[in-house]
N, C-alpha and C positions, 0 to 999 in steps of 0.2 A: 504494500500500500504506500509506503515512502516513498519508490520509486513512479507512481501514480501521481504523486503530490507534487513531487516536484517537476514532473511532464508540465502537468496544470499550472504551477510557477512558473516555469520555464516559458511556457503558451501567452502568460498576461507580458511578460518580459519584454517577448519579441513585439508583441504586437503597442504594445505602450514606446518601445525603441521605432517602429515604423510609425507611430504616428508626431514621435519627436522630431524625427528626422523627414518627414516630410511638413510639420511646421516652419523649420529651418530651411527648405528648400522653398516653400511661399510663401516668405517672410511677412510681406505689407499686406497678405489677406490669410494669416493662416489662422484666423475664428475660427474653429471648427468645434467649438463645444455644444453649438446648436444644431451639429448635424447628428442624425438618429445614428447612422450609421459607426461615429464615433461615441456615441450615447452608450449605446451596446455593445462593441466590441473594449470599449475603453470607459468601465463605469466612475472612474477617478475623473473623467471629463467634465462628469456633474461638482463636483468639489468644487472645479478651477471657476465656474460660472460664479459663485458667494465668495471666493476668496483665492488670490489668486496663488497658484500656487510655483514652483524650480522645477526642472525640469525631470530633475534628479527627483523627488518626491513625486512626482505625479510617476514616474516607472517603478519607486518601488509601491504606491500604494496599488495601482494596477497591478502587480505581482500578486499583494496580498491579498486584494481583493481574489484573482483568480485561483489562489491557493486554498482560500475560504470555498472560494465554489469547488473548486477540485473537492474539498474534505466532505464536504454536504454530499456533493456526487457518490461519490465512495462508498459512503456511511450508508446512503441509501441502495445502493449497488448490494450490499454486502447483509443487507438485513433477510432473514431465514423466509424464503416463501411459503406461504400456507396453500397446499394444495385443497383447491376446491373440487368436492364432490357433489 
């Protein structure tokens, strides 16, 4: 399950790193915390909208946040099925 966890870390990482990096690439329009699309793949997007946040914090709270969801996943991946008769 570790090795799960930290997939799911690894998943918010990369994808919080491509959307740093392409704010740096459209510097004078890179708003993007009102796009859905960043909404959902990047839920630390919502954060920066009340307060803004480094660049460095918004990749690790995305991490956390997707390690959190990784754990949820997991937990509920792993809980014992009741067969139904």
């Amino acid at each position: 399950m570790n090795r799960r966890l930290l997939c799911w870390a690894l998943a918010g990482f990369v994808v919080a790193s491509f959307w740093v990096i392409f704010a740096y690439v459209t510097f004078p329009r890179y708003n993007f915390g009102h796009w859905v699309v960043t909404q959902l793949s990047a839920p630390a997007s919502l954060i920066g909208q009340h307060r803004p946040t480094k660049w460095y914090t918004f990749i690790a709270l995305n991490t956390a946040i997707y390690a959190l969801a990784g754990l949820a996943a997991e937990s509920l991946r792993l809980l014992p099925r009741r067969s139904v008769r």
